[in-house]
MARGUSE-24118 format. One record per residue (C-alpha): residue number from 1; residue in one letter; x, y, z. Coordinates in steps of 0.02 Angstrom, whole numbers, plus 32768, in hexadecimal, padded with zeros to 4 digits. Each point is the difference from the previous one (the first is absolute). Layout:
BEGIN
NUM A X Y Z
...
//
This chain:
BEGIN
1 X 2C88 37D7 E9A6
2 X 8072 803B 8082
3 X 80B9 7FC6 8014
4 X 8031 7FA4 809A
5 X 8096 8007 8069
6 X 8055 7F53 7FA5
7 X 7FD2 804B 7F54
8 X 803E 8093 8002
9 X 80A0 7FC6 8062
10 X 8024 7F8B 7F70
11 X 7FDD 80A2 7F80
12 X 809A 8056 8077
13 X 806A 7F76 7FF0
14 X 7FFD 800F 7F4B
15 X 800C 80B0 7FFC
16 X 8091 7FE9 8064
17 X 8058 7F75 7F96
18 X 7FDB 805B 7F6F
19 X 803E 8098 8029
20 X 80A0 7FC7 8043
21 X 802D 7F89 7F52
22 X 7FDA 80A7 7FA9
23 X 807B 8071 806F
24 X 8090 7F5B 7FDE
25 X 7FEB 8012 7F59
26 X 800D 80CF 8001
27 X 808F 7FDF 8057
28 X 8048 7F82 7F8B
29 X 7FD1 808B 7F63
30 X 8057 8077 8061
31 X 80A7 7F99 800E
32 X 7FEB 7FCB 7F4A
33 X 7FFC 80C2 7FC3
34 X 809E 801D 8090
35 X 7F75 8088 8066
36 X 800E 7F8B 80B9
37 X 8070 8048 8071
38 X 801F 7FE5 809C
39 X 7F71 806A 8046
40 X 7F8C 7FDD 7F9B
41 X 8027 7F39 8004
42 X 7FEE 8025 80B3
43 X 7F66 8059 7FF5
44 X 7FAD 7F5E 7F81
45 X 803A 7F75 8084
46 X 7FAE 8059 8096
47 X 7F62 8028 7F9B
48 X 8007 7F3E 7FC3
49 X 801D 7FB6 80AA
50 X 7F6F 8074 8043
51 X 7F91 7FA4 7F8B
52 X 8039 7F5E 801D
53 X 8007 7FF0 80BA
54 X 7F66 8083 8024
55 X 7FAC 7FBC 8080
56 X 7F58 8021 8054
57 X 7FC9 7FC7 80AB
58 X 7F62 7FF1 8055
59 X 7FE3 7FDB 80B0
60 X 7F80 7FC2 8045
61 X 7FEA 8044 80CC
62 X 7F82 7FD2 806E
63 X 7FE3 7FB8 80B5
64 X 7FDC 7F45 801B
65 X 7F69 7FB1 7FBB
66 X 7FDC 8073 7F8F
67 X 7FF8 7F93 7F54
68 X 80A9 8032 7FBB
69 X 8063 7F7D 7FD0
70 X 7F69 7FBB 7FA6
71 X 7FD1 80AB 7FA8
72 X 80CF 7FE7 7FB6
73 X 7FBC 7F52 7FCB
74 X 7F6B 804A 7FB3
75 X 8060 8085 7FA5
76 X 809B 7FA8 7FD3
77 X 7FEB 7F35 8006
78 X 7F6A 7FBA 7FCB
79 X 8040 7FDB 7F75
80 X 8042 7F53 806A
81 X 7F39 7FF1 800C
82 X 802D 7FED 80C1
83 X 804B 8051 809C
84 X 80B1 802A 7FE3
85 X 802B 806E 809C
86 X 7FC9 7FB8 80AE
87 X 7F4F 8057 801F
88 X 7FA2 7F97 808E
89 X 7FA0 804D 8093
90 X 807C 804E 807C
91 X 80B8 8054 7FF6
92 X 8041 7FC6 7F52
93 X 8084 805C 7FC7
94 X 8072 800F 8099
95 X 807C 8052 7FB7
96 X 801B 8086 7F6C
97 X 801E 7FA3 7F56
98 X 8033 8053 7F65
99 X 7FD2 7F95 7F5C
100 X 8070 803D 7F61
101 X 8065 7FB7 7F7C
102 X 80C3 7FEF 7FF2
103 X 8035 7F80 7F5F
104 X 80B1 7FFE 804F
105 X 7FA6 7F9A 809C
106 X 7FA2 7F76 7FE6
107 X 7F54 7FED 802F
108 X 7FFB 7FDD 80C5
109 X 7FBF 8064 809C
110 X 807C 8057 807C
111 X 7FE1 8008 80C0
112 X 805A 8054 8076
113 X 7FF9 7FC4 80A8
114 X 7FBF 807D 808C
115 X 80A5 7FE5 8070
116 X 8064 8088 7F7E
117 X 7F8E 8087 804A
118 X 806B 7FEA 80A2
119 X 80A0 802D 7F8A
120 X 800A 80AD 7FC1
121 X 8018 7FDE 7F3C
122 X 7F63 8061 7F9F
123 X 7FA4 7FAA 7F8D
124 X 8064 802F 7F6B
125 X 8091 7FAE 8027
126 X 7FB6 7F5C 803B
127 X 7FE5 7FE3 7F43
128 X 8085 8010 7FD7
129 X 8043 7F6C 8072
130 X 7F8E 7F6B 7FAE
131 X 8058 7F6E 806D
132 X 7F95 8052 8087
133 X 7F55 7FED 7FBC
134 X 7FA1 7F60 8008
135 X 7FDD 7FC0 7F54
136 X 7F89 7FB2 7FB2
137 X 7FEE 7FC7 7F58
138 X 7F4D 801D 7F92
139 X 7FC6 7FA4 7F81
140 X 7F98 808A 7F98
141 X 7F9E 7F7F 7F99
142 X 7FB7 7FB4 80A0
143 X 7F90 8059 804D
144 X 7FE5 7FA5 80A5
145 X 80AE 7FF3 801A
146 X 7FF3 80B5 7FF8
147 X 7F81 8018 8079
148 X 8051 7F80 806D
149 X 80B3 8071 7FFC
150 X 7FA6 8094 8025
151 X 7FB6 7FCE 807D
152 X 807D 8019 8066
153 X 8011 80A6 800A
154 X 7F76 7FDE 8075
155 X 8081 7FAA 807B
156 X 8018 8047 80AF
157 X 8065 7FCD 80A7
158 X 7FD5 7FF8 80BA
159 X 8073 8062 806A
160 X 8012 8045 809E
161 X 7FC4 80B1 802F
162 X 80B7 803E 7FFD
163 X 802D 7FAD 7F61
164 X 7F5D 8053 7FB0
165 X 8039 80B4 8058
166 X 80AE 7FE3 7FB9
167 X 7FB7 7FDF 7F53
168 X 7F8D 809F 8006
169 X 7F64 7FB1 8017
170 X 7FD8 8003 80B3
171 X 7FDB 80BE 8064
172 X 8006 801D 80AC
173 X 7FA2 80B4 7FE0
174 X 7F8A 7FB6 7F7E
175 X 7FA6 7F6E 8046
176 X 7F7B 8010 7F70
177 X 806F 7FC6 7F74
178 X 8059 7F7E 8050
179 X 7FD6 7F56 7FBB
180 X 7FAA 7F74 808C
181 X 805D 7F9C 807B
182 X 7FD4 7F36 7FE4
183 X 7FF3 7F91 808D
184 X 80B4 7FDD 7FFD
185 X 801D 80C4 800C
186 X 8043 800B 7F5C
187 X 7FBE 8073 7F85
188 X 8011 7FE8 7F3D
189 X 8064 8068 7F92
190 X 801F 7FFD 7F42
191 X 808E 7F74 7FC8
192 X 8044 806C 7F7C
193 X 802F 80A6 8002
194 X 7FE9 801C 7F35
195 X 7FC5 7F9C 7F80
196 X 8046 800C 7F41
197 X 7F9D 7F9A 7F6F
198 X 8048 8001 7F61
199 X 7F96 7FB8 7F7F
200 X 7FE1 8011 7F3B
201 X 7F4A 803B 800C
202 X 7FF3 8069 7F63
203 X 7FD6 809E 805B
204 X 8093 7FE8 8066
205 X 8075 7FF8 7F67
206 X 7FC5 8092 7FCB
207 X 802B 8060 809D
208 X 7F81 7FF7 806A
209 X 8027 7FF3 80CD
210 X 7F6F 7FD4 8074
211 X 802B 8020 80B4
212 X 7F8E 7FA9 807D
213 X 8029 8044 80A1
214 X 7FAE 7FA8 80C2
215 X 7FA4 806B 8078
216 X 801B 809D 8076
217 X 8065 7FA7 806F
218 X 8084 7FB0 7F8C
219 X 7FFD 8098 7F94
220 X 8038 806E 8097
221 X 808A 7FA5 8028
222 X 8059 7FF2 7F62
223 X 8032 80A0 7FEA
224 X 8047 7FEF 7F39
225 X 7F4F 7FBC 7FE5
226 X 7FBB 8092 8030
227 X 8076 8099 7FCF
228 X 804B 7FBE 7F53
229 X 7FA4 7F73 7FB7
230 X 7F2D 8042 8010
231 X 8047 80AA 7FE7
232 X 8052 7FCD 7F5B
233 X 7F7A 7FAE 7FC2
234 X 7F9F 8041 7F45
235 X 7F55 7FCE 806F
236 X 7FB2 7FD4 809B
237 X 7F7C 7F9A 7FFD
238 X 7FC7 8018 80C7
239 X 7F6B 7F6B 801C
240 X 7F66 801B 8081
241 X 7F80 7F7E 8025
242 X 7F5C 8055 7FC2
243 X 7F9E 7FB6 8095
244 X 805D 805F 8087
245 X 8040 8093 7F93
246 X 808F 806A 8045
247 X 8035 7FA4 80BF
248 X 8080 8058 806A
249 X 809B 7F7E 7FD8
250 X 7FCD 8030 7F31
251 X 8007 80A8 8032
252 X 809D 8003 8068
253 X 805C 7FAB 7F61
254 X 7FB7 806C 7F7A
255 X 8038 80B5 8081
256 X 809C 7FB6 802B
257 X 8035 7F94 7F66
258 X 7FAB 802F 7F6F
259 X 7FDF 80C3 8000
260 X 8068 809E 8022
261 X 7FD0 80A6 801C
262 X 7FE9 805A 7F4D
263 X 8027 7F57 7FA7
264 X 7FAF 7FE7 7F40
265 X 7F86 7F7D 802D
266 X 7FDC 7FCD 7F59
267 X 805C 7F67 8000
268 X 7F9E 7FBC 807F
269 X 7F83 7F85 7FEA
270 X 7F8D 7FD4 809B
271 X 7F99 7F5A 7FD9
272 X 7F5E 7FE1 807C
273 X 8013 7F37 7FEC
274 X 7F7D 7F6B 801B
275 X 7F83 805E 7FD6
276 X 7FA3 7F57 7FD1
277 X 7FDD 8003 80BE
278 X 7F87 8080 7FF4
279 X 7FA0 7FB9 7F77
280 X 7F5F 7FDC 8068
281 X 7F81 7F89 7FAB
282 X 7F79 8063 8074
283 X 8047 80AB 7FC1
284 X 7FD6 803C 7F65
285 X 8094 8019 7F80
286 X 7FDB 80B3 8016
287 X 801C 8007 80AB
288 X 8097 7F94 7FF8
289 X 803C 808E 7F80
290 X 7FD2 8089 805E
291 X 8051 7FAB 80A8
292 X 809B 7FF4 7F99
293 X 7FFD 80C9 7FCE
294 X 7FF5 8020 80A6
295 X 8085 7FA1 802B
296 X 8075 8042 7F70
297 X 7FDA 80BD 8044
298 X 8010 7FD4 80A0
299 X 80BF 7FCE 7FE3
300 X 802F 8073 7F87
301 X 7FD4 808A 807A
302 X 8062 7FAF 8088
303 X 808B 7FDB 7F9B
304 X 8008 8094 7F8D
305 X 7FEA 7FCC 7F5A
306 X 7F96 802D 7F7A
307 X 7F61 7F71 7FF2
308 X 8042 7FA7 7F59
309 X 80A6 7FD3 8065
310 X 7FB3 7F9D 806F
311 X 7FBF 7F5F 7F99
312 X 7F71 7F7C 804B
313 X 8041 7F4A 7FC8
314 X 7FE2 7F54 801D
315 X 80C0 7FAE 7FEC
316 X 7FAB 7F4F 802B
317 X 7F66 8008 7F7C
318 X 8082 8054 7F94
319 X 8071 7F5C 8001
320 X 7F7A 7F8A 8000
321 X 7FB1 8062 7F65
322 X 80BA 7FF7 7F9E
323 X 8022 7F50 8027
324 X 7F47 7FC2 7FCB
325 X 800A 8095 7F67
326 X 7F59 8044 8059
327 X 7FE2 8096 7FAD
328 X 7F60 803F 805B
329 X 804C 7FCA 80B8
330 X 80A2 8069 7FC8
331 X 7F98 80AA 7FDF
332 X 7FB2 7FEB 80A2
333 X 80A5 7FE9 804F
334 X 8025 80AE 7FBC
335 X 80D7 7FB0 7FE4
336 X 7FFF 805A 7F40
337 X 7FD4 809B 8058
338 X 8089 7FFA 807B
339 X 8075 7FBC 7F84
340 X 7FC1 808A 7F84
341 X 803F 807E 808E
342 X 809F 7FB1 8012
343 X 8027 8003 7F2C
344 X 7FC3 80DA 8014
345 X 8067 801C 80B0
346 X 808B 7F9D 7FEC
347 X 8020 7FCF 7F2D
348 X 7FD0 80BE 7FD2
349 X 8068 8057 807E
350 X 8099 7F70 7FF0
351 X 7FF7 8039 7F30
352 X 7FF5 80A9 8021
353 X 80A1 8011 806D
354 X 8051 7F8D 7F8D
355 X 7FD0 8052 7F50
356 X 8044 80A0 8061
357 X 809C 7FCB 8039
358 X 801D 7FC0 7F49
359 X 7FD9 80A1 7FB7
360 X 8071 806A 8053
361 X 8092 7F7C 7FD7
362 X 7FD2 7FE4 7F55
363 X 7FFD 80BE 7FCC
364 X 80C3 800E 8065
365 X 8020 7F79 7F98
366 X 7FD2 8048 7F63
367 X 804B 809C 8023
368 X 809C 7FBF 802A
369 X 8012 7F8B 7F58
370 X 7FA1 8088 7FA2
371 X 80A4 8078 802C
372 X 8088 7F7E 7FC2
373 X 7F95 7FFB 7F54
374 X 8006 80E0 801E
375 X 80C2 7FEB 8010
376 X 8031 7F98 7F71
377 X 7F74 8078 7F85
378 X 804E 808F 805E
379 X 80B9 7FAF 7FBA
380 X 7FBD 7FD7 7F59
381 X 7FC8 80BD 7FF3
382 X 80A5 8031 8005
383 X 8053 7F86 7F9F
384 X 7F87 803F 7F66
385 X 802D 80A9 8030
386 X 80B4 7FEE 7FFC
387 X 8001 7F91 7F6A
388 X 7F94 8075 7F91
389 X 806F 8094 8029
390 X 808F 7F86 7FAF
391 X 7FAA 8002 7F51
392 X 8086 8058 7F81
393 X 808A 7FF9 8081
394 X 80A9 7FCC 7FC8
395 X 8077 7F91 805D
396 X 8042 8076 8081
397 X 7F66 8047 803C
398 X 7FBA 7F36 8024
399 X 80B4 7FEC 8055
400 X 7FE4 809D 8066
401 X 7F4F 7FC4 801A
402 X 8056 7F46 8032
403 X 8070 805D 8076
404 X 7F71 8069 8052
405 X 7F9F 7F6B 8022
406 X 80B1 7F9E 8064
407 X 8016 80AE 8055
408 X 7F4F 7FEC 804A
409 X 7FFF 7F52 8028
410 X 80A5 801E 805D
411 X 7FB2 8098 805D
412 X 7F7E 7F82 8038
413 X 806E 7F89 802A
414 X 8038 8070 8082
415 X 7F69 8024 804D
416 X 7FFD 7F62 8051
417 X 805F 8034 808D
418 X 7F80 8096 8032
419 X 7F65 7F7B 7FE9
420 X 8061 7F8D 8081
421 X 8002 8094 8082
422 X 7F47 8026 7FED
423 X 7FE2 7F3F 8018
424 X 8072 8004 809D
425 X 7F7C 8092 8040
426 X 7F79 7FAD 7FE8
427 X 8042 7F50 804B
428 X 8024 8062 808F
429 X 7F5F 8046 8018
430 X 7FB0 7F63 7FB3
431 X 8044 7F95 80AA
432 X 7FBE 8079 8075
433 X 7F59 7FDC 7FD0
434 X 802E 7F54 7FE7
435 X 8035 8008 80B5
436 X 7F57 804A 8056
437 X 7FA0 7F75 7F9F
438 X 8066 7F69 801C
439 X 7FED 7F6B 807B
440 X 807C 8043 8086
441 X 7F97 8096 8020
442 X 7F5F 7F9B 801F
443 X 8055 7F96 8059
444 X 803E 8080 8077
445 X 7F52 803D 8010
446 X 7FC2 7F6E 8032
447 X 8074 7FDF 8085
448 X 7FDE 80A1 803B
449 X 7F40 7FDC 8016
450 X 802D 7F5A 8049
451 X 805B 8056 8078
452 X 7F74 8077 8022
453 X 7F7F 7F8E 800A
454 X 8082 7F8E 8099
455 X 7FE7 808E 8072
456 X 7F9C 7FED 809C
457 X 7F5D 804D 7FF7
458 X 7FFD 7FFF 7F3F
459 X 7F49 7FBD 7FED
460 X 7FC9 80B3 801B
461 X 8070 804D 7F7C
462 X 8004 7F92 7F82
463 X 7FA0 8077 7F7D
464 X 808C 8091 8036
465 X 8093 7F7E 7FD6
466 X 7F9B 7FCC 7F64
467 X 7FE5 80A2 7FC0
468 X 80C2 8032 802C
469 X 8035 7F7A 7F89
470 X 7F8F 8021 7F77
471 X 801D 80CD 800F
472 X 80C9 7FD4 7FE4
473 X 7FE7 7F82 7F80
474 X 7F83 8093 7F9A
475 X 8087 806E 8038
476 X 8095 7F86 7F9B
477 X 7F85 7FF5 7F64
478 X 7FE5 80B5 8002
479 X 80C2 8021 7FFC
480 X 801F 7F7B 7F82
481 X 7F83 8054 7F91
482 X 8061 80A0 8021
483 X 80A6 7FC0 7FD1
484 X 7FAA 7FB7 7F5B
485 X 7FCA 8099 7FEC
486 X 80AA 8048 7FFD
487 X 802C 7F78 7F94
488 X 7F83 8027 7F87
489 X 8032 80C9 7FEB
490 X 80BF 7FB0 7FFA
491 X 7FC5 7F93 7F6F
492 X 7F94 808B 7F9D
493 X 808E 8076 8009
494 X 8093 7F87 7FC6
495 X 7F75 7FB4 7F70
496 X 7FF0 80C1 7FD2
497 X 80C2 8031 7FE7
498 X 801A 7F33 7FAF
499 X 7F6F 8040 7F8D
500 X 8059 80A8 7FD2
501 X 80B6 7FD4 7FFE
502 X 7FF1 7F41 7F9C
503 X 7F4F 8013 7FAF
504 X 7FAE 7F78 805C
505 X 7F4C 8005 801E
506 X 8014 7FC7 80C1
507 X 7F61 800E 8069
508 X 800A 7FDA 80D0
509 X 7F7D 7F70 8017
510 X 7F6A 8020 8078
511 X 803B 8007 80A3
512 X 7FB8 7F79 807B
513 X 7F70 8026 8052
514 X 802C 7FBA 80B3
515 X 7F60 8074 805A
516 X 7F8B 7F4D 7FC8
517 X 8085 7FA2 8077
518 X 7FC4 8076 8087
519 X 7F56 7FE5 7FD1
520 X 8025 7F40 801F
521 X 8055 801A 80AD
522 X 7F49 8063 803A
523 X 7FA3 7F5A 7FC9
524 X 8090 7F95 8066
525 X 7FEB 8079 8098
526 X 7F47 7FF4 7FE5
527 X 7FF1 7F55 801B
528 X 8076 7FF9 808A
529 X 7FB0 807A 806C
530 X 7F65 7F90 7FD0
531 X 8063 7F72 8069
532 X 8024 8086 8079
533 X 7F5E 8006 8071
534 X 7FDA 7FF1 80AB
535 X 7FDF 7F40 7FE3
536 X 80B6 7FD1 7FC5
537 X 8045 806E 8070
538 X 8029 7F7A 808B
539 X 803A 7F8A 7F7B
540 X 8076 80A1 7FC3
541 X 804B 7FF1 80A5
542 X 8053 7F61 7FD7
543 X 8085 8031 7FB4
544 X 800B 7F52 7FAD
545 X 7F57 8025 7FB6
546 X 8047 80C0 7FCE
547 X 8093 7FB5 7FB4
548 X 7F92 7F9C 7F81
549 X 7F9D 8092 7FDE
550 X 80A4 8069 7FC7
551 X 8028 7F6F 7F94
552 X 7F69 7FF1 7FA8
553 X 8016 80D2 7FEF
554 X 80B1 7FD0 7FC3
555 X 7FC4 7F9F 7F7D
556 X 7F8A 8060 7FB1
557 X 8065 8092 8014
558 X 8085 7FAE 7F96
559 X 7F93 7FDF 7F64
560 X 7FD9 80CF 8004
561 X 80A8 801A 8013
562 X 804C 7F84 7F84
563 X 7F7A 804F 7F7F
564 X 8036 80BB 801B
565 X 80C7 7FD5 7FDE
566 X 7FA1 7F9C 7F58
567 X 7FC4 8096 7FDA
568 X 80A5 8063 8018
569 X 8074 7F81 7FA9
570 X 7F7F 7FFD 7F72
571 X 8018 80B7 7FE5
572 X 80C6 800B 8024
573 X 8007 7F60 7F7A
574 X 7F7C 808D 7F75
575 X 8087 8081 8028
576 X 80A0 7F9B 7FE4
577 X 7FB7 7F9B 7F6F
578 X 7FD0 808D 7FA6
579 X 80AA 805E 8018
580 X 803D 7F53 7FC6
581 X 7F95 7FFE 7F65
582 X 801A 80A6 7FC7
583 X 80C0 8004 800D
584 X 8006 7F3B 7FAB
585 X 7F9E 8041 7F70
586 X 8077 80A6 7FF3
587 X 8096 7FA3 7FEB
588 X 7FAC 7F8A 7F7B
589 X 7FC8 80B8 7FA1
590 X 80B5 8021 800E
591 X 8020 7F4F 7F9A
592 X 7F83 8014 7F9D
593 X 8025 80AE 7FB6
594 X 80BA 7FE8 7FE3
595 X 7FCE 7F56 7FA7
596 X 7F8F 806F 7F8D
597 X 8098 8071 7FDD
598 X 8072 7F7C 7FDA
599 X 7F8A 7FB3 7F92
600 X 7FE1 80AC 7F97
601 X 80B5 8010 800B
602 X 8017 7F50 7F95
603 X 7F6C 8019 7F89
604 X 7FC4 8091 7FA6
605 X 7F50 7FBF 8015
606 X 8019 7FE1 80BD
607 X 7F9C 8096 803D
608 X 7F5E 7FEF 7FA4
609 X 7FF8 7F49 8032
610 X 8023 8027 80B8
611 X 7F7C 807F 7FE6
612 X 7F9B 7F94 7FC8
613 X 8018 7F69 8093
614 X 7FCC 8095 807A
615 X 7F4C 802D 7FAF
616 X 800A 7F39 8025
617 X 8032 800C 809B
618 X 7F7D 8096 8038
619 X 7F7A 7F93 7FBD
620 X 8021 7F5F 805B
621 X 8013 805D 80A8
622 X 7F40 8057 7FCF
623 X 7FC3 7F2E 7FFD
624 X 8062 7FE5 809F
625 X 7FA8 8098 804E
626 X 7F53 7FD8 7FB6
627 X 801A 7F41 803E
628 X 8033 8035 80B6
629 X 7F65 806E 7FF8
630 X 7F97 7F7C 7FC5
631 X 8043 7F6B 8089
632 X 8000 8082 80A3
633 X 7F55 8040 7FC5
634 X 7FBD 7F40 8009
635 X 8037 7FE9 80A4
636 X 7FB2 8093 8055
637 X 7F49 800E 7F97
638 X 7FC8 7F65 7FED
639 X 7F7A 7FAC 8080
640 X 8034 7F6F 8050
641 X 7F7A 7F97 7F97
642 X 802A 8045 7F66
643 X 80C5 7FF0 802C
644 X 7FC7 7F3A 801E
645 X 7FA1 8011 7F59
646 X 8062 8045 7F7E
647 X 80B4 7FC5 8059
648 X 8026 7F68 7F8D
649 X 7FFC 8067 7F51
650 X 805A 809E 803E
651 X 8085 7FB9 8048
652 X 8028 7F95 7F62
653 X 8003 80B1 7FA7
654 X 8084 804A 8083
//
């Protein structure tokens, strides 16, 4: 039997639990054996807060009247064995709500009201200002009170035509998609310009986002809507009403919202909903099916997609047929297909990104903890050595030896001040890049495309001033990759002559690959020059309306941004850390051998037992290998069900 979308959610969520109790506990072996350094303590809290916090977010796009706030009650909630999110005839959800989990909030649902769109704050930092947000507490056990809460997302105003052009939903130039003048020549607008619900649901805890977004109009004019938050999202899930297929308004989102130009389209999901309209009690069930096919073709030509992306469902029947446990009415409904679809598009690829990412860190790790373990056998090596060649040796050769050994150590002692040079170097070099990365150089960028975008006549350049801004910004990754790269030869060379001149076993870490960051600024400029079409372009002309736009670019530029200096303080920490580790563990050599020499010096049977403690040695370090083997090998080869499976009696053995 097939796994649906909740099942194999909750298998994640384990998987990800799992995995992230095994990495503590590698890390808390690896302090316990003195093999956690800073880098690679660095390297196990990233890796563990990945696993923890991973989130994945579906939203869920379509124009009004389309069935999709009741296909996320379908999918999601009927386990309540009712409505949860406001799904009556009409405009529902007026404006875009995100449903997720926080345990430092407690349950309630956010609203922010429509009047911030006339300040020029994005999105991102109106969270971060709570007292702002209209609050309202949930009760998770009661389900009407639920419903009731939710409802009013549904919640709009009556305003003037200049209040409704001021909030970005009212065009001179676009007639079409303005929204009716009332008798009282008002027209009605959304109450709240974004809706947060935090609630316990159990897929929520485990990570899962659900962004229900309102139609073509409201979508346009929230510009973070539409070039960080859909863009962001693991899936789209884009819903059609089956009856009328493809319309102009559903095509006009999915061309200017949903789909770029070269884009991988397989985390799309297009549903053909209601299709329990077209079951015809004087049609056949064949021809029902075959007006169905038809109907599937007919969009995925249109829309581009291969036929198994686009999904015929009935999100009404498929409620009714949870809430009433109707097994024959939910097949017909077709929901475990669609939710089958979603577990493949969204669960598979999610794991497979994830299980990637982990594999590359894990093996770093490894290496990294694997060459303190090469160090001290390295050490031992040459204690055994040096002790063997002792054997018959009268008292002035071992105080010779004794002397040799404080000669060294004060020779190494030395060295310290050349190691602080090279580390000056690289600091130096270190802030450039530091500098071309960091939040003053954005932010000079985008002031510079602000000011762009204020000139007169703009609307017909906006793509050139776009594409000037993205060009330097490639241009300061590019250079920043350089000057790592300089970095990099720097640190190989120094490693080289450390390695020759002290016998360390130094190795430059792999240098950050900052290219992927450029990869990420195509996407951003991707969906921007999405937003960029002749049908925004009047709105671009306002340059209160382009100064929102630049801060929803600002904010998703910043989370690329912040992640490529990660990346680079990450590998300055594997450089330092090591140089740390190597020199901490040649001074303890030092202590160690000139213990063993005083110690042959007092007792004639000295050197065979210190002998002796080194086989000891050399074999404990073998375990510690074989163990580090053993725990990073877990991590990376195990499925996630079998990681679920067998976690309980392998972690009781690490």
């Amino acid at each position: 039997m097939a796994t649906s979308f909740n099942e194999q959610f909750d298998q994640h969520g384990v998987w990800r639990r799992e995995f992230a109790l095994r990495l503590k506990l590698l890390g808390e072996w690896l302090k316990d054996h003195d093999l956690l350094d800073s880098a690679v303590e660095e390297r196990l809290r990233r890796l563990e807060g990945q696993m923890r916090s991973d989130k994945v977010m579906v939203a869920f796009v379509a124009e009004f009247s389309r069935g999709k706030s009741e296909l996320i009650n379908a999918i999601f909630f009927a386990g309540y064995k009712r409505r949860i999110m406001p799904a009556s005839a009409g405009r529902t959800t007026m404006c875009p709500t995100e449903l997720g989990y926080d345990a430092e909030v407690p349950p309630c649902l956010r609203l922010l009201p429509i009047e911030t769109r006339l300040q020029m704050q994005p999105l991102m930092e109106w969270r971060m200002v709570p007292e702002k947000w209209t609050r309202v507490d949930l009760d998770v056990n009661d389900p009407a009170q639920l419903a009731q809460a939710f409802e009013k997302v549904s919640e709009v105003l009556r305003v003037t035509q200049e209040q409704a052009k001021a909030l970005g939903f009212w065009h001179e130039d676009n007639p079409e998609d303005n929204p009716p003048i009332g008798a009282d020549g008002l027209v009605e607008v959304p109450k709240w310009r974004h809706a947060l619900i935090n609630i316990a649901h159990p897929l929520l805890k485990q990570g899962l986002v659900i962004l229900d977004t309102p139609g073509l109009n409201a979508i346009g004019a929230e510009p973070e809507l539409t070039v960080n938050l859909i863009p962001q999202a693991h899936a789209v899930v884009f819903i059609l009403a089956a009856d009328t297929g493809v319309t102009k308004s559903d095509l006009a989102i999915w061309r200017e919202h949903l789909i770029a130009e070269d884009e991988d389209t397989d985390a799309r999901l297009v549903v053909l909903n209601k299709i329990d309209t077209m079951w015809d009690s004087l049609s056949t069930p064949i021809q029902v099916q075959a007006q169905i096919d038809r109907q599937r073709a007919n969009t995925a030509e249109t829309l581009g997609l291969r036929q198994d992306q686009v999904i015929p469902v009935s999100a009404q029947k498929g409620l009714v047929a949870k809430v009433n446990d109707d097994k024959e009415l939910l097949a017909a409904s077709r929901l475990p297909v669609l939710e089958q679809a979603l577990a493949e598009s969204v669960m598979g690829q999610r794991q497979k990104i994830l299980r990637s990412a982990v594999a590359g860190n894990v093996a770093e790790l490894r290496s990294e903890a694997a060459r303190v373990i090469g160090i001290r056998r390295r050490d031992l090596a040459e204690q055994m050595v040096e002790l063997k060649g002792l054997r018959g040796k009268n008292t002035s050769v071992i105080k010779h030896m004794r002397a040799r050994i404080e000669q060294e150590q004060g020779d190494f002692d030395a060295s310290g001040a050349k190691i602080h040079a090279v580390r000056s170097v690289h600091l130096k070099l270190l802030r450039e890049v530091f500098t071309l990365l960091g939040t003053s150089t954005l932010k000079s960028e985008m002031t510079e495309l602000t000011q762009a975008l204020r000139q007169p006549g703009i609307k017909l350049g906006v793509r050139k001033a776009y594409a000037e801004t993205f060009e330097r910004l490639r241009a300061g990754l590019r250079k920043a990759q350089t000057t790592s790269g300089e970095i990099q030869s720097m640190l190989t060379g120094t490693f080289r002559q450390l390695n020759a001149e002290y016998g360390f076993s130094l190795q430059a870490p792999r240098e950050p690959e900052l290219a992927r960051y450029e990869r990420d600024l195509d996407l951003v400029e991707r969906s921007h020059n999405q937003y960029l079409g002749v049908g925004n372009a009047l709105r671009l002309a306002q340059p209160e309306f382009a100064d929102r736009l630049v801060r929803a670019l600002a904010t998703r530029l910043r989370v690329i941004y912040e992640s490529a200096l990660g990346e680079v303080e990450l590998w300055n920490k594997s450089a330092a850390a090591q140089l740390d580790a190597q020199l901490r563990e040649r001074r303890r050599n030092f202590g160690r051998r000139i213990e063993a020499i005083e110690r042959i010096q007092q007792a004639a049977s000295g050197l065979d037992d210190r002998i002796a403690e080194i086989d000891q040695q050399e074999a404990a370090l073998d375990q510690l290998d074989a163990k580090l083997s053993e725990l990073t090998a877990h991590l990376t080869s195990a499925p996630p069900e079998a990681l679920a499976d067998e976690a309980e009696p392998a972690l009781k053995t690490a």
